[in-house]
BAFI-3210 file (N, C-alpha, C; in Angstrom, 3 decimals, decimal comma, padded with zeros to 6 digits):
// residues 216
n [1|2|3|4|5|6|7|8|9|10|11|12|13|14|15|16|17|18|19|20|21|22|23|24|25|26|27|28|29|30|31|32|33|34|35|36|37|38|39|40|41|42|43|44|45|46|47|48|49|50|51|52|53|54|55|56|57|58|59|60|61|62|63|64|65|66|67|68|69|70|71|72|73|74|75|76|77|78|79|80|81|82|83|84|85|86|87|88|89|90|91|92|93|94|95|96|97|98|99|100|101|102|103|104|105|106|107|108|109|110|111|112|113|114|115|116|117|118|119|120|121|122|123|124|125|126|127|128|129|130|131|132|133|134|135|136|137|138|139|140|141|142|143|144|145|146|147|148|149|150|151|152|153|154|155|156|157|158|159|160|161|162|163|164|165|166|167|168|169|170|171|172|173|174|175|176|177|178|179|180|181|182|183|184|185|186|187|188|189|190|191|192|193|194|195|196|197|198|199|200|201|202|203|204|205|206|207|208|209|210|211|212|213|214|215|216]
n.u [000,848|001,168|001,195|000,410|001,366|001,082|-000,396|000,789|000,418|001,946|004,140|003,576|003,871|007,088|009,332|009,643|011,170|009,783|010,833|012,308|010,211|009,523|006,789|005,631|003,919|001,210|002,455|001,599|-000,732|-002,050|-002,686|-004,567|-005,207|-006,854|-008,588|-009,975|-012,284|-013,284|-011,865|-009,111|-006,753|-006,780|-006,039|-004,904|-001,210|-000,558|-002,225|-001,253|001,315|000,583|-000,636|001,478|002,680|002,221|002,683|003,407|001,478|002,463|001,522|-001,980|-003,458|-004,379|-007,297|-008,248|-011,403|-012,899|-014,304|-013,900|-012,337|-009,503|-006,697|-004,140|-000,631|002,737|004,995|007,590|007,754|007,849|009,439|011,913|013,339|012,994|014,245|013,933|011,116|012,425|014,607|012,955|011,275|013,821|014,197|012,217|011,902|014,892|015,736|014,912|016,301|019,197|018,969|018,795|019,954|023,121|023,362|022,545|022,402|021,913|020,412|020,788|019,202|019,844|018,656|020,310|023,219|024,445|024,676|024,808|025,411|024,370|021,235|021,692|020,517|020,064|018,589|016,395|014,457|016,264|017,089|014,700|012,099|009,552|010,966|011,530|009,242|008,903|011,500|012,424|010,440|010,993|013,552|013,806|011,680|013,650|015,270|015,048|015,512|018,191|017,858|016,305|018,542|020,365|018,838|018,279|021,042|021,442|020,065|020,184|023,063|022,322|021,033|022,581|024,176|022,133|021,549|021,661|022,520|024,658|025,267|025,040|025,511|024,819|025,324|023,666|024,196|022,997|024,617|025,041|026,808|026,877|025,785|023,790|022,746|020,969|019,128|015,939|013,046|011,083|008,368|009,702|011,845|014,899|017,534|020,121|019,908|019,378|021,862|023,343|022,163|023,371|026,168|026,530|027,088|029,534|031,171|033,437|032,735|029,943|031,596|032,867|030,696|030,359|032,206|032,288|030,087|030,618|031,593|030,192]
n.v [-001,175|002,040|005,165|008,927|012,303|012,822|011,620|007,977|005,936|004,955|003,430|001,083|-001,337|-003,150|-001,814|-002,857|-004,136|-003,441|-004,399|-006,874|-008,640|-009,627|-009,850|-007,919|-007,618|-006,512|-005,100|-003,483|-001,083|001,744|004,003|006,309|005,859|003,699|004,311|006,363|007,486|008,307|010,613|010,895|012,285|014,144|012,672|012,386|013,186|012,164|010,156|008,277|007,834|005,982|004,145|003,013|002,001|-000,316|-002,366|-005,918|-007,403|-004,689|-002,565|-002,305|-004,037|-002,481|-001,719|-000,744|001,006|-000,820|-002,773|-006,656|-006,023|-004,415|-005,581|-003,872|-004,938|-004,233|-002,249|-003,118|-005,891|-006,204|-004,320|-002,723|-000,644|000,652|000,908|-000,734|000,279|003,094|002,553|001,515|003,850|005,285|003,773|004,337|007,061|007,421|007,859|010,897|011,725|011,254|013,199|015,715|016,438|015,875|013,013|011,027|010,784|008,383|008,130|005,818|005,406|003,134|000,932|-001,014|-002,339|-003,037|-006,551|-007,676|-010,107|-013,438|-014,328|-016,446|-019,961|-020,674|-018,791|-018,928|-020,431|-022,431|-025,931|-028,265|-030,798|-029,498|-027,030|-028,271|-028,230|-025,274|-024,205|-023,785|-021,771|-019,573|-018,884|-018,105|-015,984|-014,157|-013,993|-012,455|-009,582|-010,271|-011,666|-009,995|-007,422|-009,393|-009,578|-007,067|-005,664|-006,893|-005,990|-002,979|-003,364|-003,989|-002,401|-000,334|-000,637|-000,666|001,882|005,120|007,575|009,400|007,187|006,673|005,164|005,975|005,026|004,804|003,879|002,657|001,391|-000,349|000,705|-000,904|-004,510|-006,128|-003,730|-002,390|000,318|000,355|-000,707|001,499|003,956|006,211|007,276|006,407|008,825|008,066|006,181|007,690|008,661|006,792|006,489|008,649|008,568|006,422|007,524|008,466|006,401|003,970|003,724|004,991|007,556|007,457|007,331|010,154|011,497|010,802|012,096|014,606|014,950|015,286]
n.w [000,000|-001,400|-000,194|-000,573|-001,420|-004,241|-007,203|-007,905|-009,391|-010,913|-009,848|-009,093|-010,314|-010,952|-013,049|-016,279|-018,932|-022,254|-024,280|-023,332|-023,090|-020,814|-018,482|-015,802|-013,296|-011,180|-008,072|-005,847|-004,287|-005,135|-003,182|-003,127|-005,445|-005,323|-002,986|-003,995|-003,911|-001,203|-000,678|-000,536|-000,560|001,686|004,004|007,138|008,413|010,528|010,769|008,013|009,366|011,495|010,288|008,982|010,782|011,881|014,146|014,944|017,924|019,069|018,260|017,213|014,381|011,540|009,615|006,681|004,923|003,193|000,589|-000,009|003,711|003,785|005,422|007,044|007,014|008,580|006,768|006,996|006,766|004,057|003,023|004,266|005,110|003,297|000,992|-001,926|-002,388|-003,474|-004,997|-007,377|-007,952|-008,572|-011,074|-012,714|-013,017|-014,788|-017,066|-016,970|-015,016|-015,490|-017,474|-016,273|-014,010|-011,889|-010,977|-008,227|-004,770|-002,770|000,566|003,425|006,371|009,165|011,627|012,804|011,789|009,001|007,547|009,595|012,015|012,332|014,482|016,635|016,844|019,564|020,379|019,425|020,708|022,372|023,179|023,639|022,979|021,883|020,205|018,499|016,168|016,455|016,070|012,960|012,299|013,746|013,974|011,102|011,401|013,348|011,662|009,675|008,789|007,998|006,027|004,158|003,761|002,240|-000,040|-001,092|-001,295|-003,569|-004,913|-005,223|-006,458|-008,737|-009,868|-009,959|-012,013|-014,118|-014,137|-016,399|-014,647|-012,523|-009,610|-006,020|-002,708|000,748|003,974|007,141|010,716|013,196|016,286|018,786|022,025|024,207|023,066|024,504|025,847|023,808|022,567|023,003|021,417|021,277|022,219|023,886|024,437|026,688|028,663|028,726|026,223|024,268|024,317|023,547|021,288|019,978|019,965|018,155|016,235|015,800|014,957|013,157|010,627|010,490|010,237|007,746|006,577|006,583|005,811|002,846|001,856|002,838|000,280|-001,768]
ca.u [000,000|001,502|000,567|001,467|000,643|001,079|-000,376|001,757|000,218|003,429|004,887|002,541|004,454|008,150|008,919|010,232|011,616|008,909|011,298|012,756|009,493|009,261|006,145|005,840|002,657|001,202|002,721|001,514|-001,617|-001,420|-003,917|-004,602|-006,395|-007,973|-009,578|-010,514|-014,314|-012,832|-011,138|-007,798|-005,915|-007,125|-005,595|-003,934|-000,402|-000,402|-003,052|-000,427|002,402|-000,016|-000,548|002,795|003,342|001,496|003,809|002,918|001,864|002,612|000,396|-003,315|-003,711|-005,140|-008,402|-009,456|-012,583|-012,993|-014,986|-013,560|-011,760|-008,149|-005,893|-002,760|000,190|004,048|005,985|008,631|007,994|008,082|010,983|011,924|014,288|012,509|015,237|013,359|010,801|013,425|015,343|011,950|011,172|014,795|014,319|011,062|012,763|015,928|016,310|014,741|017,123|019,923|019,165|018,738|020,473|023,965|023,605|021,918|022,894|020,861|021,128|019,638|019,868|019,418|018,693|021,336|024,600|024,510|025,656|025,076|025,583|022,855|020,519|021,762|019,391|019,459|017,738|014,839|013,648|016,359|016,840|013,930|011,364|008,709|011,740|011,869|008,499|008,815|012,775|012,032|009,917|010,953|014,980|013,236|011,919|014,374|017,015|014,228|015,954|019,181|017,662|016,754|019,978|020,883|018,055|018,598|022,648|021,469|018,887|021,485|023,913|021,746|020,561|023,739|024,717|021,363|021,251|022,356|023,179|025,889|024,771|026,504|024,515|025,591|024,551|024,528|023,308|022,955|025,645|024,915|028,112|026,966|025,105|023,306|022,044|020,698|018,077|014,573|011,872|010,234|008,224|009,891|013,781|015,601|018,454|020,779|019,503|019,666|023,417|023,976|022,644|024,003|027,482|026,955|027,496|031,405|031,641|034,090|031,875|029,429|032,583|033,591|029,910|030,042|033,052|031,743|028,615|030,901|032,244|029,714]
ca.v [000,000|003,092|006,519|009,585|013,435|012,585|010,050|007,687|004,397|003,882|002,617|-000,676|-002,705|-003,160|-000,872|-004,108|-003,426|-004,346|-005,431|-008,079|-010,087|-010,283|-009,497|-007,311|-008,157|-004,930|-005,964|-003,084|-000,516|003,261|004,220|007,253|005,913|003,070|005,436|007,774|008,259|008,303|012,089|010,181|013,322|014,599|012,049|013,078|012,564|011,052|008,686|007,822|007,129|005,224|002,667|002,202|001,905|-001,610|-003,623|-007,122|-007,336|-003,526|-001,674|-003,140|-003,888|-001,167|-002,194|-000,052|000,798|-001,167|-004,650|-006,876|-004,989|-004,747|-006,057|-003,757|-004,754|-003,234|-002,280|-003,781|-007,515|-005,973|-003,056|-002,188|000,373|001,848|000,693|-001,540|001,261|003,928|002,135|001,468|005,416|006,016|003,356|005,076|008,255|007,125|009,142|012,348|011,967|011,369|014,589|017,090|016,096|015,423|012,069|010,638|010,330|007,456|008,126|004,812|005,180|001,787|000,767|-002,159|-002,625|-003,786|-007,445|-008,204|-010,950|-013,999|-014,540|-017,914|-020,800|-021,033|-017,914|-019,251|-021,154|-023,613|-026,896|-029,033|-031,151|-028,216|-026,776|-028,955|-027,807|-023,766|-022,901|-023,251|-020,420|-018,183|-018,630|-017,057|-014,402|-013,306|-013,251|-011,865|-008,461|-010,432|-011,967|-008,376|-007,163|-009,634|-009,369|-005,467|-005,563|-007,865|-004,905|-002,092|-003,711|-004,791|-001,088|000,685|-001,008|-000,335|003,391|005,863|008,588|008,600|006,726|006,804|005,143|006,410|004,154|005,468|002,845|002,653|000,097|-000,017|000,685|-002,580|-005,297|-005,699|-002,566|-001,292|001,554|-000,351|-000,285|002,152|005,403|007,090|006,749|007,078|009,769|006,887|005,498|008,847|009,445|005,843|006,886|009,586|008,146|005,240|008,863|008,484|005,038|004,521|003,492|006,703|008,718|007,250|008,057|011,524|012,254|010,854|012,884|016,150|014,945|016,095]
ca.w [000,000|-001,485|000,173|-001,469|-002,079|-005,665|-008,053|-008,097|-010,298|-011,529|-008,813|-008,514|-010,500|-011,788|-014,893|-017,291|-020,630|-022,832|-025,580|-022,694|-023,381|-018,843|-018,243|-014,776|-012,622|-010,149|-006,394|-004,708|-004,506|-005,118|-002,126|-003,116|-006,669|-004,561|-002,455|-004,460|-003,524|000,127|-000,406|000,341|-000,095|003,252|004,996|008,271|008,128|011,565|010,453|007,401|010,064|011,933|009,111|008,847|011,880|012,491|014,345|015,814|019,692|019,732|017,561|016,515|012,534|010,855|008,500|005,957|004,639|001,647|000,651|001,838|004,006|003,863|006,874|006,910|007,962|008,907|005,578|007,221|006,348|002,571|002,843|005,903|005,104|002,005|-000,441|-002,805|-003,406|-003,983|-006,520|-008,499|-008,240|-009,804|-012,279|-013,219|-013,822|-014,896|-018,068|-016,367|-013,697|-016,616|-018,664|-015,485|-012,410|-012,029|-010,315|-007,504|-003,640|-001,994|002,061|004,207|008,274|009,782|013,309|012,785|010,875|007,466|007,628|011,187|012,688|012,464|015,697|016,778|016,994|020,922|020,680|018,866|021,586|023,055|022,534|023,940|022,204|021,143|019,531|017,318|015,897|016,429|015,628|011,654|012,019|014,988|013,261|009,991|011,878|014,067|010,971|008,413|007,738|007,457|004,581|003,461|003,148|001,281|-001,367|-001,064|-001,497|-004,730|-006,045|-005,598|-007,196|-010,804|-010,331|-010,235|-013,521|-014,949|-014,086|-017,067|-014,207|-011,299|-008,270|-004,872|-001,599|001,901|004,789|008,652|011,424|014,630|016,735|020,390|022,982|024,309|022,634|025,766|026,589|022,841|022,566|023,172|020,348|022,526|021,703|024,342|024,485|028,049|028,135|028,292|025,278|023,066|024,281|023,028|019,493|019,342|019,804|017,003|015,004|015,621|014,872|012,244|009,478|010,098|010,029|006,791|005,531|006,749|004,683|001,331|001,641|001,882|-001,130|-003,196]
c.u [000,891|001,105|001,506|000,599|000,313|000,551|000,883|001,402|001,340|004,097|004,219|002,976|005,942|008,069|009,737|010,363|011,053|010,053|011,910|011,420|009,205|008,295|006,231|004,316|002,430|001,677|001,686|000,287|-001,577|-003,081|-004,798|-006,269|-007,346|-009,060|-010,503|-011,552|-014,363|-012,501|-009,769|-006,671|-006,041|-007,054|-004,799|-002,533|-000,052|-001,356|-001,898|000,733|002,032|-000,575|000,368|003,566|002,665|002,333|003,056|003,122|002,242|001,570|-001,112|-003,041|-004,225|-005,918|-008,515|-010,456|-013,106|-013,536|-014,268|-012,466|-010,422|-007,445|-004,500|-001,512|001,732|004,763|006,987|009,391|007,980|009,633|010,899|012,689|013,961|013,217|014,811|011,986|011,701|014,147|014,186|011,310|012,171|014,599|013,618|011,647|014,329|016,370|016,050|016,147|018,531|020,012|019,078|019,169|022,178|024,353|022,946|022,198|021,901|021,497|020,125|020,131|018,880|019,568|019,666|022,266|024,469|025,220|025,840|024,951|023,898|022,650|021,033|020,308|018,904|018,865|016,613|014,102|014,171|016,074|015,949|012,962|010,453|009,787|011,854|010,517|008,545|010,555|012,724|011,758|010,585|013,033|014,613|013,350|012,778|015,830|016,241|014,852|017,835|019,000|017,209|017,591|020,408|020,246|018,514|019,839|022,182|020,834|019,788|022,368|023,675|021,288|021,095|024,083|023,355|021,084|022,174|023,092|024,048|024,798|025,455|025,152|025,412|024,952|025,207|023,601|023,944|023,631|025,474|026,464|028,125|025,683|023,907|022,449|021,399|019,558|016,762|013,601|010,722|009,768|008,786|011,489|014,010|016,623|019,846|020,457|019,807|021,315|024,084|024,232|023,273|025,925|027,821|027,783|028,719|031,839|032,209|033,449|031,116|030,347|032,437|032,327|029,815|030,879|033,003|030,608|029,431|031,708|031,653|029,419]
c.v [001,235|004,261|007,844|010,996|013,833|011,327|009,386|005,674|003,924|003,452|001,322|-001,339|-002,508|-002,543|-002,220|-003,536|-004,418|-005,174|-006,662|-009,254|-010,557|-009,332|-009,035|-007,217|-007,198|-006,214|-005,160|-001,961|001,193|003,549|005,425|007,274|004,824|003,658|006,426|008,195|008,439|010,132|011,636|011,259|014,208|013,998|012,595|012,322|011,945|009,810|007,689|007,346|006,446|003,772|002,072|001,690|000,618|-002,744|-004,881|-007,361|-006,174|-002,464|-002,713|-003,015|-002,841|-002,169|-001,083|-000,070|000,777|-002,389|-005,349|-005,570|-005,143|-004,784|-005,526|-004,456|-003,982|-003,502|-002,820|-004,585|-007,332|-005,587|-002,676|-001,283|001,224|001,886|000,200|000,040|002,498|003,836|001,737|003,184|006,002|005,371|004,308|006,363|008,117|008,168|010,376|012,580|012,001|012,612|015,791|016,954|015,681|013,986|012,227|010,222|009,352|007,293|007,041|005,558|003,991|001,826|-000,369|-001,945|-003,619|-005,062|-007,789|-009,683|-012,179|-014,113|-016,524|-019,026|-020,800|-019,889|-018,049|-020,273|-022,611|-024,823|-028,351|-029,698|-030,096|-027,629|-027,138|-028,449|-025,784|-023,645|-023,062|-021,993|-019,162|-018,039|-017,776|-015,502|-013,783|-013,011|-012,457|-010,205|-008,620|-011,030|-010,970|-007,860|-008,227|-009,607|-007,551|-005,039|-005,760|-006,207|-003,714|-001,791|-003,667|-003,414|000,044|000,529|-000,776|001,192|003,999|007,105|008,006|007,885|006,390|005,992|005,290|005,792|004,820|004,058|003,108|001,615|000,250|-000,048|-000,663|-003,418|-005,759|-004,665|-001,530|-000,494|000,225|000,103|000,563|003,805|006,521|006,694|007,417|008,068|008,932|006,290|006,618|009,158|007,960|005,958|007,938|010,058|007,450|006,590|008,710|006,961|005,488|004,408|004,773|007,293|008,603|007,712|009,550|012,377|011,745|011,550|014,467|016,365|015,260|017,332]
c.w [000,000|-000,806|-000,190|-001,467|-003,218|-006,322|-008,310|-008,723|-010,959|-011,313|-008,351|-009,358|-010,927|-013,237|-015,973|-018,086|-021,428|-024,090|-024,738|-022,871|-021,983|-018,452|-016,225|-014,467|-011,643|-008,702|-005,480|-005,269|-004,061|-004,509|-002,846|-004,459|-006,087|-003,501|-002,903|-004,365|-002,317|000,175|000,397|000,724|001,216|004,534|005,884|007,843|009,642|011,492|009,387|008,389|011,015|011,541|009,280|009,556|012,471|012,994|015,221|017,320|020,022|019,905|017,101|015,132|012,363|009,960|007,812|005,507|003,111|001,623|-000,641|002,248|004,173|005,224|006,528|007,912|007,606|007,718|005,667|006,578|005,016|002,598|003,779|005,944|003,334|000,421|-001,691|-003,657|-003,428|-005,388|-007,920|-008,905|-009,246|-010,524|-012,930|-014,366|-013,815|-016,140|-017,813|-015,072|-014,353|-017,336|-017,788|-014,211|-012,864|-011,133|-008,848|-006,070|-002,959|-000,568|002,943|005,541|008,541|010,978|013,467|011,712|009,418|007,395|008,827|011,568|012,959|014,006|015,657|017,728|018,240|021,409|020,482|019,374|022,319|022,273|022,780|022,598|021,237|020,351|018,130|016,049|015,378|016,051|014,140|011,430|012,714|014,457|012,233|010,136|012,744|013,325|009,462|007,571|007,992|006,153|003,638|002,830|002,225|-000,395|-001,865|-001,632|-003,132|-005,320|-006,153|-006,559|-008,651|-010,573|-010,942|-011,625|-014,479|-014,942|-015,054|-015,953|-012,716|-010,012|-007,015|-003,368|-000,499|003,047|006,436|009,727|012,445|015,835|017,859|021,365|023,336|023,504|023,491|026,043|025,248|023,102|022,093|022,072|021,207|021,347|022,660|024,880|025,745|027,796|027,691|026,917|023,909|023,242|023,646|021,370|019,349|019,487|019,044|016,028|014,632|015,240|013,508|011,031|009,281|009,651|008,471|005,714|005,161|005,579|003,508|001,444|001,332|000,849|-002,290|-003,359]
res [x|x|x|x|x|x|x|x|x|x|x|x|x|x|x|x|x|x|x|x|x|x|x|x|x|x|x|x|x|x|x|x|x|x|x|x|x|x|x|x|x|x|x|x|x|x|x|x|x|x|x|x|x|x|x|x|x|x|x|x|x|x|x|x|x|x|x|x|x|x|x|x|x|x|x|x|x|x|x|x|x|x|x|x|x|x|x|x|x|x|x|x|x|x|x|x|x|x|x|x|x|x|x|x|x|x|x|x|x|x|x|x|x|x|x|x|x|x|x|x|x|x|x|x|x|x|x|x|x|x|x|x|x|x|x|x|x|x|x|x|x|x|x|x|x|x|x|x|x|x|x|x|x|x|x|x|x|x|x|x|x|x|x|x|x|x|x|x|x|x|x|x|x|x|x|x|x|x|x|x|x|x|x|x|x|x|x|x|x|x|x|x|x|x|x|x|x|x|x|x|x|x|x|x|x|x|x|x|x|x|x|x|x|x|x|x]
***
């Protein structure tokens, strides 16, 4: 579910190159034209970060009001870091962005390190009988946006080489002092917790983003 101040139908499916003969199937729904007898443009934008904000056991689903009715859930378990639709936006405008821009900075910030470290199994519930049943799944999810990154790294990569204009991505994330003690999925961060992020800043990797950014 797209949401947008702009039409944006052209973002519901992969742009394919019709002479490739690979047909491209819609994934995703541009709210805005599904609504449209709703007055979607008068959506609050805390209602919009309230959608998106559907996390499991934290937040309730969101339904909209449509038949049947749609069961949202957290963009996450799609793109959890927004990358996938980004790089279909620049495909989109790839030759506009080619004939009037001098190239393209793509900036992620992640709440984790690119390439972290898998969740080991005896996290996913020990090794008793029931185990044997539930760590399939609960391993999945607790390494799900390590399998991200690696689909993500992959889309980057076939993008950069398909883009006519420059492309540069700058990545900042968040590394906790201790592993132990990271900043809590919380809506209300302790002071401890903000002086933690706001020390990943110096880590050497940020650094190293900070000074390719004032490189352009």
């Amino acid at each position: 579910m797209l949401l947008s101040t702009q039409p944006i139908s052209f973002m519901m499916r992969n742009w394919p190159d019709s002479a490739s003969g690979v047909p491209g199937e819609p994934d995703a729904i541009d709210f805005a034209s599904f609504f449209r007898k709703q007055d979607p443009y008068n959506l609050r934008l805390l209602t919009a970060m309230r959608i998106n904000a559907t996390f499991p056991y934290v937040l309730p689903n969101v339904w909209l009001p449509s038949q049947p009715v749609v069961d949202v859930m957290d963009a996450g378990i799609r793109d959890n870091y927004g990358q996938e639709t980004s790089i279909r936006f620049l495909n989109v405008f790839n030759d506009w962005l080619t004939n009037n821009t001098s190239g393209v900075v793509f900036i992620q910030i992640r709440d984790r390190k690119n390439g972290a470290e898998w969740s080991e199994q005896g996290e996913a519930g020990g090794e008793g009988f029931t185990s044997m049943f539930t760590k399939p799944i609960t391993v999945i999810q607790l390494n799900w946006m390590r399998m991200q990154d690696y689909y993500h790294d992959e889309l980057v990569s076939m993008a950069d080489d398909r883009f006519s204009f420059p492309f540069e991505k700058l990545t900042f994330s968040y590394v906790p002092t201790r592993k132990d003690q990271a900043a809590a999925l919380n809506f209300h961060l302790t002071n401890k917790e903000k002086a933690d992020i706001q020390a990943a800043l110096k880590s050497a990797e940020n650094i190293q983003s900070f000074k390719l950014a004032t490189s352009y």
